[in-house]
C-alpha positions in Angstrom: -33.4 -10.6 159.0 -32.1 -13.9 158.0 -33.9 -15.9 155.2 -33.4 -19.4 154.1 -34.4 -19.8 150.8 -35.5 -23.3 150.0 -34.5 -25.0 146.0 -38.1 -24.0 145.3 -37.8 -20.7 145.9 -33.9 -20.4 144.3 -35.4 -22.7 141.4 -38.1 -20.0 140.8 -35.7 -17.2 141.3 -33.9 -18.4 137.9 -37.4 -19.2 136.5 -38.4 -16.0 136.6 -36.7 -12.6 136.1 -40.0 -10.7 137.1 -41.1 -12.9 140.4 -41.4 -12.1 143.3 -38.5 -15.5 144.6 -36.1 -13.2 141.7 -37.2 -9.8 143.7 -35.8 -11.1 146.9 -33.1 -12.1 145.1 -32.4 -9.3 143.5 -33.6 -7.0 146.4 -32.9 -9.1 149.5 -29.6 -6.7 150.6 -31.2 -3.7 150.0 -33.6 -4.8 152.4 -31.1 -5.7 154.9 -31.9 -8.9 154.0 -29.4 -11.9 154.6 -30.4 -14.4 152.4 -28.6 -18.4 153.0 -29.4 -21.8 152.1 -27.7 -25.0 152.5 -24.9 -27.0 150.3 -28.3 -29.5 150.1 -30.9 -27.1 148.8 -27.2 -25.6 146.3 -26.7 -29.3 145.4 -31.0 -30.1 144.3 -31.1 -26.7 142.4 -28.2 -27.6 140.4 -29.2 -30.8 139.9 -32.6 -29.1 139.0 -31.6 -26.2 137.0 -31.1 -28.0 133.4 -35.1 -28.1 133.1 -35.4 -24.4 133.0 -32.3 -24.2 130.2 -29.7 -21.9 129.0 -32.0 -19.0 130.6 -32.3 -20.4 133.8 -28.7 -21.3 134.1 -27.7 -18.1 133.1 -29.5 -16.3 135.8 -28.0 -18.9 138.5 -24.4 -17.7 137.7 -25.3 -14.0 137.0 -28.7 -13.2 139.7 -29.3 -15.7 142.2 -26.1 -17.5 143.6 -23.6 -14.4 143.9 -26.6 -13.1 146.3 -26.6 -16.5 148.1 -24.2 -17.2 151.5 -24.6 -20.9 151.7 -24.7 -22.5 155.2 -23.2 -25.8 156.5 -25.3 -28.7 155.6 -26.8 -30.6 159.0 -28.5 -33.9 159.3 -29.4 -34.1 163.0 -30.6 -31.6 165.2 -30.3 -31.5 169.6 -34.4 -31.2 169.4 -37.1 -33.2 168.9 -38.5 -33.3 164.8 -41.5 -34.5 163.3 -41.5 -33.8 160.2 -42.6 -36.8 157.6 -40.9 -35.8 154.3 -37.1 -37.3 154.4 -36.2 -35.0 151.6 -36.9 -31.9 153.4 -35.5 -32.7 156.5 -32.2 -31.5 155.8 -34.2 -27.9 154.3 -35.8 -27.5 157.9 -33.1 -28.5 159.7 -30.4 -26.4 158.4 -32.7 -23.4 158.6 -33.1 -23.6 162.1 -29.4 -24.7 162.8 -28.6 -21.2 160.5 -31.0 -19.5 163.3 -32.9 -18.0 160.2 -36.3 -15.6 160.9 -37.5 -17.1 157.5 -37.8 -20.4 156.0 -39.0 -19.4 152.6 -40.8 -22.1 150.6 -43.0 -22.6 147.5 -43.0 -26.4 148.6 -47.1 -26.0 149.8 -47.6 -29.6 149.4 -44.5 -30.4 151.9 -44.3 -28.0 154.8 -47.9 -26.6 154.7 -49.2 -29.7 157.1 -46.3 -29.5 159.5 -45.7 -25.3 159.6 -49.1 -23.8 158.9 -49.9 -21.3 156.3 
């Protein structure tokens, strides 16, 4: 199974050693578990990580992003989108270019009203 793992969930990932975003981190292979993001969602969680300090940036290098295959970036998409937020267009593109199972988001407030629970 393929999972996408949006910045949310790689942000929380180095948040947290005992969540459950740093358990399918940690786990994900195990599992069977093919775990990708984008370039995009690498970029906005480096670009994010400094907030969660030395601790988080630590567990970046060490935990999350040796566990992480990172997928070509894509703007456009050959279907039809409607999907308001600009910034996570390129999430919910890639993802479905990548053919993942999973899009795996904390992001509630964004992709709740257009995916569903």
């Amino acid at each position: 199974m393929t999972l996408f793992l949006d910045t949310s969930v790689l942000l929380s990932a180095c948040g947290s050693e005992r969540g459950a975003s740093r358990h399918v981190c940690d786990c994900g292979t195990d599992h069977g578990w093919r775990l990708i993001t984008s370039g995009y969602g690498r970029n906005e969680t480096l670009r994010n990580l400094p907030r969660l300090g030395p601790q988080g940036l630590g567990a970046w290098d060490k935990s999350v992003e040796p566990r992480i295959e990172f997928v070509p970036d894509l703007i456009s998409f050959d279907k039809a989108l409607v999907f308001e937020k600009a910034k996570d267009r390129p999430v919910l593109i890639s993802a479905l270019a990548a053919n993942a199972d999973v899009l795996l988001t904390l992001d509630r407030a964004d992709f709740h009203r257009t995916l569903g629970p």
